[in-house]
C-alpha positions as CSV (number, residue, x, y, z in Angstrom):
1,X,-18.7,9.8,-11.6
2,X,-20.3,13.4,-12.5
3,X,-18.7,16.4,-10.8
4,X,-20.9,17.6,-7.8
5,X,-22.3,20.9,-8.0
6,X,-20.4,23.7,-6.4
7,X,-17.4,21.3,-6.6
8,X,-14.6,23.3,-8.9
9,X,-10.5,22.8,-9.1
10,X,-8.5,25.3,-7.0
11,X,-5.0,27.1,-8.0
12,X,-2.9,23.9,-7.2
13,X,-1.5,24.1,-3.5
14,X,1.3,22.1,-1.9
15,X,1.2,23.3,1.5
16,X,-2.4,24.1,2.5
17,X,-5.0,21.4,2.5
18,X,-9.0,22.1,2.6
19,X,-8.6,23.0,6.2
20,X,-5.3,24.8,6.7
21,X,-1.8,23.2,7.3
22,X,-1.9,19.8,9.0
23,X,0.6,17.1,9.5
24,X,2.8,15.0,12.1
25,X,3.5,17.7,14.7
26,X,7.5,18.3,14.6
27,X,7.8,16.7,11.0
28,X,7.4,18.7,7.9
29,X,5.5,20.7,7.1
30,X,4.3,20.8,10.5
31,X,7.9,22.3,12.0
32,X,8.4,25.3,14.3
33,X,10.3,26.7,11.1
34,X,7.1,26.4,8.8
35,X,4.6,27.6,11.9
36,X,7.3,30.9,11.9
37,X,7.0,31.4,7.8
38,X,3.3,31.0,7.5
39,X,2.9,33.5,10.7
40,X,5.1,36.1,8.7
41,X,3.2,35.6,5.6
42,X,0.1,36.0,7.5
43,X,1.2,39.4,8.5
44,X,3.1,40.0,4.7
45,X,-0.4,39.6,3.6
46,X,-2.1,41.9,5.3
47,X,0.2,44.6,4.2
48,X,-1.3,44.1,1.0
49,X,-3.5,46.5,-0.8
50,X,-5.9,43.9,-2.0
51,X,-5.9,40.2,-2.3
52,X,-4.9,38.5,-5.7
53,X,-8.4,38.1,-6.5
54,X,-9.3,39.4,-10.1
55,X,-12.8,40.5,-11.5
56,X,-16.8,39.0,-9.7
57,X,-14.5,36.7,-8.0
58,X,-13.2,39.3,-5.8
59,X,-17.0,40.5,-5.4
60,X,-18.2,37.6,-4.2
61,X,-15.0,36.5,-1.8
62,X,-15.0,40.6,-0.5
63,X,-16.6,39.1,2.8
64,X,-13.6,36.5,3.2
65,X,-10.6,38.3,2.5
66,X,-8.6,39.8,5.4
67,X,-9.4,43.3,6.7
68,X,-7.3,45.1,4.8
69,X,-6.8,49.0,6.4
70,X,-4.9,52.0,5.1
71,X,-1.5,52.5,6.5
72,X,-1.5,55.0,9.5
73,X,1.7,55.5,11.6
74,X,0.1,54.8,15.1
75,X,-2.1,51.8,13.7
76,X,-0.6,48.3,14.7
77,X,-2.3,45.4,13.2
78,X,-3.0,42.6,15.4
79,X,-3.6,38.7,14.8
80,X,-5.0,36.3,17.1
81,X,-3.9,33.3,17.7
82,X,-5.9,30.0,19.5
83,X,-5.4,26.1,20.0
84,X,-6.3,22.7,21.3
85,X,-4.9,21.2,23.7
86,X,-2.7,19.3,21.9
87,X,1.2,18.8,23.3
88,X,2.3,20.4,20.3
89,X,0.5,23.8,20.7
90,X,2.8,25.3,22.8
91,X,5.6,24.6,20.5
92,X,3.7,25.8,17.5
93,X,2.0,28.8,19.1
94,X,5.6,30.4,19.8
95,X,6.9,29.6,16.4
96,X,3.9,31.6,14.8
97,X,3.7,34.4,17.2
98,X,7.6,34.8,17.0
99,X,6.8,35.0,13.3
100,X,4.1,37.5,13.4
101,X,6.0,39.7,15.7
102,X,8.8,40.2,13.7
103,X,6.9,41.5,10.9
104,X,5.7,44.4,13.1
105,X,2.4,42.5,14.0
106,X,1.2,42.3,17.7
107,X,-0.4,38.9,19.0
108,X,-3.4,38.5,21.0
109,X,-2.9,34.7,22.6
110,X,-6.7,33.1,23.8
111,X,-4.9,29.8,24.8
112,X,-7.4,27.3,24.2
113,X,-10.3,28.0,22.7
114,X,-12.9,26.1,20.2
115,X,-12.2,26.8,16.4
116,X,-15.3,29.5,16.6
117,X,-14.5,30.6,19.4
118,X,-11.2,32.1,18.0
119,X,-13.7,33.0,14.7
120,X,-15.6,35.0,17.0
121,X,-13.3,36.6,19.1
122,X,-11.0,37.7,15.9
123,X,-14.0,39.9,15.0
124,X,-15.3,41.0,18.4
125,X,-12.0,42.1,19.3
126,X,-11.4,43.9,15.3
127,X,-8.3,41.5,14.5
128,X,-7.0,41.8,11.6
129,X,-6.8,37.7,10.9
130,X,-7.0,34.5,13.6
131,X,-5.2,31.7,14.0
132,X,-6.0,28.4,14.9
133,X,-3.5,26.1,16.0
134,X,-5.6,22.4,15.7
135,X,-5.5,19.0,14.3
136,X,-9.2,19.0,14.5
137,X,-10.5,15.2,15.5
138,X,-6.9,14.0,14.2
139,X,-4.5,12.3,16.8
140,X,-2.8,14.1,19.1
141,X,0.6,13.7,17.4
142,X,-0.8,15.4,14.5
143,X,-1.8,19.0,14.1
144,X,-2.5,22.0,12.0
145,X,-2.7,25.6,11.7
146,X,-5.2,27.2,9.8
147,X,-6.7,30.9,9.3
148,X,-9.1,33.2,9.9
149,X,-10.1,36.7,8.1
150,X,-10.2,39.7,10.1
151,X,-14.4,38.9,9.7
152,X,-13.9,35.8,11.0
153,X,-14.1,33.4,7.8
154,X,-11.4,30.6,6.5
155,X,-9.4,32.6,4.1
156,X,-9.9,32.1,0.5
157,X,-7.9,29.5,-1.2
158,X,-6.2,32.3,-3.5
159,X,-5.1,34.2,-0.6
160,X,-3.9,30.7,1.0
161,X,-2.3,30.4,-2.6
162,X,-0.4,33.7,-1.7
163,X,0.7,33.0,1.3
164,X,2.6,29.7,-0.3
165,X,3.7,31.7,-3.1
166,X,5.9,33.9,0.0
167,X,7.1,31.0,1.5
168,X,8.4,29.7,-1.1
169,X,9.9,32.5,-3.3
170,X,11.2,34.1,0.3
171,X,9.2,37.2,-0.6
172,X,8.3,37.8,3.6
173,X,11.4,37.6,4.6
174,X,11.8,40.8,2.4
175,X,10.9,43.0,5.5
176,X,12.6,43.2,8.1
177,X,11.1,45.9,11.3
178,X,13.7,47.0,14.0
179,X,14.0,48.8,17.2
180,X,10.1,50.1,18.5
181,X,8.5,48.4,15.0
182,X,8.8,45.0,15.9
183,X,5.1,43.9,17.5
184,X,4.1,43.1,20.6
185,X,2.6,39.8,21.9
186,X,-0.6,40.2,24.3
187,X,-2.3,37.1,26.4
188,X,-5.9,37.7,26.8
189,X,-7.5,36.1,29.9
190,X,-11.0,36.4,29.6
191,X,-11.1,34.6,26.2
192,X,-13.3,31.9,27.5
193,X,-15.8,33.9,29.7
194,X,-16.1,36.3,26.3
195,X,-17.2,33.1,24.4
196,X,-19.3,31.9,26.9
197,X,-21.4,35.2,27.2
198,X,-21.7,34.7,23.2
199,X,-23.1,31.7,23.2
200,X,-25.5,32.1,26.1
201,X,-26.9,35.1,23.8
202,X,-27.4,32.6,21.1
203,X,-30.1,30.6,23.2
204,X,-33.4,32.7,23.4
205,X,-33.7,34.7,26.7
206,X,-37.3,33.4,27.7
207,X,-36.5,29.7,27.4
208,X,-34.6,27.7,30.1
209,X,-32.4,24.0,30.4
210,X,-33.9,23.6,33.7
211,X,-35.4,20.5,34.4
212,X,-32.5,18.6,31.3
213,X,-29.9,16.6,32.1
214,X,-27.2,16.9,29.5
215,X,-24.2,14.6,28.9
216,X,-21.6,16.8,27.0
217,X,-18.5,15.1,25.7
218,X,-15.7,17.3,25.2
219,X,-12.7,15.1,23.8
220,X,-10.4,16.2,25.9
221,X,-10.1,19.1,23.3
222,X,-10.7,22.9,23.1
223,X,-14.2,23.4,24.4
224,X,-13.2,21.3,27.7
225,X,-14.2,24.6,29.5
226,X,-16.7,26.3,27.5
227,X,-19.0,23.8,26.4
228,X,-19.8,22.5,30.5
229,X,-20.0,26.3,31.8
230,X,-22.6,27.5,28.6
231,X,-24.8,24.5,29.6
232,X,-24.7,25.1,33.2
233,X,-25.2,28.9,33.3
234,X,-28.3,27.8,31.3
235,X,-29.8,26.0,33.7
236,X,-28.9,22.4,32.8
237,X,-27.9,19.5,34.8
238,X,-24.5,18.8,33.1
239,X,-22.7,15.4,33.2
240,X,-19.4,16.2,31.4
241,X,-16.7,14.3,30.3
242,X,-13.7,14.3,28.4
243,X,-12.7,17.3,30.3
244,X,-9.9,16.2,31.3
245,X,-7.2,17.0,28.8
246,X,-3.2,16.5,29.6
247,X,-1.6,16.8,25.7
248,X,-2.4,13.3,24.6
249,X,-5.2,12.4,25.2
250,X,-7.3,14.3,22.9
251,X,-10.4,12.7,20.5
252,X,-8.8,9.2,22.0
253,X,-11.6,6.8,22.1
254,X,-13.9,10.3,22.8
255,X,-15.5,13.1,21.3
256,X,-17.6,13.1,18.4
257,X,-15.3,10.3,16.3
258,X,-16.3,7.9,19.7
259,X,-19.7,8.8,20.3
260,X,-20.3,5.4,21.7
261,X,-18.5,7.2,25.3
262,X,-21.3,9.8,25.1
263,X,-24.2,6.9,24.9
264,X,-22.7,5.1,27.5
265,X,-22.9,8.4,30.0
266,X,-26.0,9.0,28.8
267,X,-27.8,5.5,29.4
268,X,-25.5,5.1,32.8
269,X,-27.3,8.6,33.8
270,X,-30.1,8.4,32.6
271,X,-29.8,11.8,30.5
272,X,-32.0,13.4,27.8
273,X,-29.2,14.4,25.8
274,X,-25.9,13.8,24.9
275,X,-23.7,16.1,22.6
276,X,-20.6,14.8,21.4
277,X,-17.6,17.4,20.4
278,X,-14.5,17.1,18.2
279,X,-11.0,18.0,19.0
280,X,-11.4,21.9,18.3
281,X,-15.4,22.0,19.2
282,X,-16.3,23.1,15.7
283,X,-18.6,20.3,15.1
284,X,-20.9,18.3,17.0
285,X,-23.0,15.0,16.8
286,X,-25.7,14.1,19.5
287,X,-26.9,10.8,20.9
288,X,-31.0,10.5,21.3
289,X,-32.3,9.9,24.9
290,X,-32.7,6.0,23.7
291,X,-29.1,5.7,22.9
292,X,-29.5,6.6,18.8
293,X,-26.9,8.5,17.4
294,X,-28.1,11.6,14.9
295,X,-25.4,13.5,13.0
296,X,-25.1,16.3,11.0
297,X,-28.2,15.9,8.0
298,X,-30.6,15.1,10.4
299,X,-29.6,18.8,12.5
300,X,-29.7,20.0,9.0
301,X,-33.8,18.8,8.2
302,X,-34.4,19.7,11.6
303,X,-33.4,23.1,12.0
304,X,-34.0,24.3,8.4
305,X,-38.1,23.0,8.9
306,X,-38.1,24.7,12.1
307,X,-36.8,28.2,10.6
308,X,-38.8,27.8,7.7
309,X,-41.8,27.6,9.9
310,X,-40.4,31.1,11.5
311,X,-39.7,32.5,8.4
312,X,-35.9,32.3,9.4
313,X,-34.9,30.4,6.3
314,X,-33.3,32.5,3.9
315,X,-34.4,31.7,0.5
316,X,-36.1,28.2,1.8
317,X,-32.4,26.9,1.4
318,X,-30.2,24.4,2.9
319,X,-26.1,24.2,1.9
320,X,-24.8,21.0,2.4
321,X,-21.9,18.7,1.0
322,X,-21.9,15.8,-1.8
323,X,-21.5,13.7,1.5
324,X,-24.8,14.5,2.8
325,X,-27.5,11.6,2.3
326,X,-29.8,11.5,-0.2
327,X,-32.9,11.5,2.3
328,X,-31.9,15.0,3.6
329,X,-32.9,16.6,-0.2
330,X,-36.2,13.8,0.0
331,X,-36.3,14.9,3.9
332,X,-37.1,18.8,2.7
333,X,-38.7,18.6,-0.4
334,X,-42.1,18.3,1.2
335,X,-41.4,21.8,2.6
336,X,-40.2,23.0,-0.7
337,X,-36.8,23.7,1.1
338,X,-34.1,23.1,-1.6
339,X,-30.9,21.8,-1.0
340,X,-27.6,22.7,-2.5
341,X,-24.4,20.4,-2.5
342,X,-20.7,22.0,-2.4
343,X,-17.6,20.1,-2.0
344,X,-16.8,18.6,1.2
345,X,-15.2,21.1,3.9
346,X,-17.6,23.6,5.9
347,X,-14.9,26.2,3.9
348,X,-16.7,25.3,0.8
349,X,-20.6,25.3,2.1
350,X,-19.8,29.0,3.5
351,X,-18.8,30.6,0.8
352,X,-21.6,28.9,-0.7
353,X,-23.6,30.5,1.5
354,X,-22.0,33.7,0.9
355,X,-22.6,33.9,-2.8
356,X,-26.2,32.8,-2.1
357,X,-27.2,34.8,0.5
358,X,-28.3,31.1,2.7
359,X,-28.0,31.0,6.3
360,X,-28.3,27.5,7.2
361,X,-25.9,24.6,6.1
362,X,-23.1,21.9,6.8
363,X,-21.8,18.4,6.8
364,X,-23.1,15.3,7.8
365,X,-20.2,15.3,9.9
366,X,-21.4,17.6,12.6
367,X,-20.3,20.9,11.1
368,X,-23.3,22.8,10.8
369,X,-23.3,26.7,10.1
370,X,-25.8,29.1,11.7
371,X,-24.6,32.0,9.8
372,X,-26.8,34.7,11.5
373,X,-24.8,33.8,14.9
374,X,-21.5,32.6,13.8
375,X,-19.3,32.6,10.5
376,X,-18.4,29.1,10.6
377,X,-19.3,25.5,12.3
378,X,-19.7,25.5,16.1
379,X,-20.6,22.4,18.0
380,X,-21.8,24.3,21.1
381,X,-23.9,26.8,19.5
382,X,-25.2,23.9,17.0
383,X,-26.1,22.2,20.5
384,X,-28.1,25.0,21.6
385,X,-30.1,25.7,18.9
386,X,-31.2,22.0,18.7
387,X,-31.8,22.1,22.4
388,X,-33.6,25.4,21.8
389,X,-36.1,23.4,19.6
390,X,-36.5,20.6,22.2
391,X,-37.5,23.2,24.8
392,X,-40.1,24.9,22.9
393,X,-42.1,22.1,21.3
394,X,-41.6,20.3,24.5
395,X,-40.9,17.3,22.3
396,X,-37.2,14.6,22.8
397,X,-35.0,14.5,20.1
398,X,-36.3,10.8,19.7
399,X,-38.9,12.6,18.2
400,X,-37.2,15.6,16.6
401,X,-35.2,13.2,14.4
402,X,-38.4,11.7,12.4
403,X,-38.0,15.2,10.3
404,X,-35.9,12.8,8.2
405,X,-35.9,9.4,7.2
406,X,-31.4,8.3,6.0
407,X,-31.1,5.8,2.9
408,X,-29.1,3.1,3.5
409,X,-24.9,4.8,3.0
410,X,-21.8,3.2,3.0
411,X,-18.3,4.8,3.8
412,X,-14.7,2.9,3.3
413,X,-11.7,4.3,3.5
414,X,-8.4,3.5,1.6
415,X,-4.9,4.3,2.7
416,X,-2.9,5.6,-0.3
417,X,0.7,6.5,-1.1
418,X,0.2,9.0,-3.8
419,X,-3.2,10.5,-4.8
420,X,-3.6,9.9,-8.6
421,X,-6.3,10.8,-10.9
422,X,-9.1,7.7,-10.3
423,X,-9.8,8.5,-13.9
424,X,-6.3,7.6,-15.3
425,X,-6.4,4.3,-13.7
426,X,-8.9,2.3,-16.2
427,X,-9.5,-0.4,-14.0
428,X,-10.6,1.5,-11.1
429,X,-12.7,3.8,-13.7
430,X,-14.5,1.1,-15.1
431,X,-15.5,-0.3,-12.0
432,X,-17.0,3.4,-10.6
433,X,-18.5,3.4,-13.9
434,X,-20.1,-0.1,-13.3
435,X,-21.5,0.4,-10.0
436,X,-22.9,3.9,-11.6
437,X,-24.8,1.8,-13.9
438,X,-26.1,-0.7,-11.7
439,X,-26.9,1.9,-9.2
440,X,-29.1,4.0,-11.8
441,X,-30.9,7.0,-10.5
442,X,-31.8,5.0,-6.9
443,X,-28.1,6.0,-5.3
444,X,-25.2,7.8,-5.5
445,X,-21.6,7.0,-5.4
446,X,-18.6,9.9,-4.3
447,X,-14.8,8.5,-4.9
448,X,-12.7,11.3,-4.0
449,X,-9.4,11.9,-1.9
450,X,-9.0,13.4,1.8
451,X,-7.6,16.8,1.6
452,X,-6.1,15.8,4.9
453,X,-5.1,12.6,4.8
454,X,-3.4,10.1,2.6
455,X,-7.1,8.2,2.3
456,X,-9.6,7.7,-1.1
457,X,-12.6,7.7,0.6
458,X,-15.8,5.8,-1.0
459,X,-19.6,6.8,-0.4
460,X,-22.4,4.7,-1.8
461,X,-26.5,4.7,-1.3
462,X,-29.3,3.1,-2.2
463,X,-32.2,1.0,-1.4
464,X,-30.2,-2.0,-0.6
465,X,-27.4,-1.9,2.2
466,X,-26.2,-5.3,1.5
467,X,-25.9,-4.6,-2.2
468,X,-24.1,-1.5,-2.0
469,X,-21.6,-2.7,0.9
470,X,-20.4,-5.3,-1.5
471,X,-20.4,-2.6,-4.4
472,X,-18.0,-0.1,-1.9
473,X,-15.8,-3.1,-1.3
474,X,-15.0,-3.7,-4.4
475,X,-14.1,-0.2,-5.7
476,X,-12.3,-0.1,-2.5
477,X,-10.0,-3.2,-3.4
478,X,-9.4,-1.9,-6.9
479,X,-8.0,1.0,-5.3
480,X,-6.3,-1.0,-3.4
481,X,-4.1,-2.7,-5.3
482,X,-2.6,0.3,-7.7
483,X,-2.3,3.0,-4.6
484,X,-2.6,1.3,-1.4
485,X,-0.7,1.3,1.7
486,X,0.1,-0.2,4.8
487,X,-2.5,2.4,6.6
């Protein structure tokens, strides 16, 4: 099981995962008590001169650090914070505030607002770093807090690295602002209309939705207002649902991990479209006007011919993940457009991106990065650019999709108690190596953990879906029996 390209080991880290913080909301390390120490290391680390970040290394991540500002006497850094609509926001949102706050850092609160949203707004509005309180398309007893730079990228994992090292060695709780020092927390109301005007600027100003009738599915999550209003103002006939969230009820049986709710709205109406969002509106998968779902790769092939035909495809490339299927790279190789796989997390394909100088890439999960508009995945603007397409050629997404043709993939997951080293377990080893060798160069196999869950996930292709089903079951069992759980 050869390491993927752009895959690499990080500075171990017990408290952030590949997406932030994440756990049972009110259980460790997902606590009012945590939320207040990673907000005041937040704000420790921007009082920093530079991030621990030695040699090219700091080169290349120079886009993704934190602003970092000279100290001036009337200056007040400022960090903003968003959510879901999760219960649990409220609860976490004045633990992290309180905690930014009392290390002489004002708060700008956007209240709910999609993942890029808060991205967006954290530069428009020259923050120094965002938050984002979100559980992403986990259950609503779960959630997460995760952060942004000052330019609007996921932080680096050596400044994440930092931020732990703080907690843990009680280094931010060294200072201690009194009297007129301590900041200032500000509620912004026009959050939403500012990331509404955004978007609409994204979608070119001499094409129209008129005449579309667009189901949009908003899971109950953060784009419940957004995501309806962009697609309305636009022109579109707009059948939404999932818009309805109370604290609960968010991604359940919805959204893009239930796309089946989308097709249902979408054949019961008769629609041309249907876009299906996740929890925090950061990714996006779409359902065909006969009912097909298309995710993520099959954005990626069409988007990246269509820019290449404008001469909008930096460097003819495409980033995307080890997850990606194989058709994607067969997909673009016809246009000479080459494809480059990172680890999984959008974190990973942009700084990819970064280092490369690429503007187009993401996950076959929906995540999909339009870095000329946006600096990281962003279901809504995704939606528009394909939508964009659709209105030009004057062709259905039906159509659109035949950019790419998907090998046959299987994906299991395992619940685990303890992640372990697949390659210290011999039995397990020998049977990825197996399926390697039966597999030969028609497939691929990916065994790897979830940096948010306690789940081995297992990804096989090839030519024969039967075959390779039967192959994922049985690494799956072997796992199975040394780490399984009752998940």
């Amino acid at each position: 099981m050869a390491r993927a390209p752009g895959m690499r080991r990080n500075r171990r880290r017990n408290l952030f995962g590949t997406d932030g913080v994440r756990g049972v909301a009110n259980l460790e390390p997902m606590t009012s008590e945590m939320a207040l120490k990673l907000g005041r290391a937040m704000a420790c680390v921007l009082r920093e001169p530079a991030p621990q970040i030695s040699g090219s290394r700091r080169k290349r991540l120079s886009p993704l650090v934190p602003r970092l500002r000279q100290n001036h006497a009337r200056y007040r850094r400022k960090i903003l914070i968003g959510k879901d609509t999760r219960l649990s926001g409220y609860m976490l949102e004045t633990a992290l505030a309180s905690g930014i706050c009392s290390m002489g850092v004002d708060v700008l609160l956007v209240g709910p607002l999609p993942t890029p949203g808060v991205a967006y707004l954290t530069r428009s509005m020259r923050a120094d770093a965002g938050v984002v309180i979100s559980a992403s398309h986990n259950p609503f007893q779960d959630n997460g807090i995760k952060f942004f730079s000052g330019e609007g990228f996921k932080l680096p994992d050596e400044v994440e690295a930092r931020m732990e090292d703080m907690i843990s060695n009680g280094e931010s709780d060294l200072h201690r602002p009194t009297a007129a020092e301590i900041g200032k927390a500000f509620r912004i109301s026009d959050a939403v209309g500012r990331y509404v005007v955004f978007l609409k600027n994204t979608f070119p100003r001499d094409l129209s939705l008129e005449g579309l009738r667009i189901v949009v599915d908003c899971a109950h999550g953060a784009a419940y207002r957004v995501a309806p209003e962009v697609l309305s103002e636009l022109g579109a006939e707009v059948i939404p649902i999932g818009v309805r969230p109370d604290g609960e009820n968010i991604n359940r049986e919805c959204g893009s991990l239930h796309p089946e709710a989308a097709r249902k709205a979408l054949l019961e109406h008769h629609a041309d479209l249907a876009i299906a969002l996740d929890g925090d509106g950061d990714r996006a998968l779409f359902v065909d006007e006969q009912g097909e779902v298309v995710d993520g790769d099959y954005i990626l092939a069409i988007c990246a011919k269509e820019m290449q035909e404008k001469g909008l495809l930096k460097r003819d490339t495409v980033v995307a993940t080890v997850m990606s299927n194989l058709g994607l790279d067969l997909a673009l190789q016809g246009n000479k457009i080459k494809v480059l796989r990172t680890a999984v997390g959008d974190r990973y394909v942009v700084e990819e991106m970064m280092r490369g100088g690429f503007n187009l890439g993401g996950e076959q999960s929906g995540h999909v990065i339009f870095l000329d508009h946006n600096t990281t995945g962003d279901g809504c603007l995704t939606g528009l650019q394909l939508l964009a397409i659709m209105v030009e050629k004057g062709r259905p997404l039906t159509e659109l999709r035949k950019a790419m043709t998907k090998l046959p993939q299987v994906l299991l997951n395992v619940g685990v108690k303890e992640k372990k080293d697949f390659w210290r377990m011999p039995a397990v080893r020998q049977k990825i190596a197996g399926v390697e060798k039966e597999l030969g160069g028609r497939g691929r196999i990916l065994v790897r953990y979830s940096g948010t869950e306690p789940l081995a996930r297992i990804m096989l292709e090839g030519e024969n879906e039967e075959k390779i089903r039967q192959m994922a079951h049985e690494i799956a069992e072997e796992i199975r029996l040394r780490l399984g759980s009752e998940r």
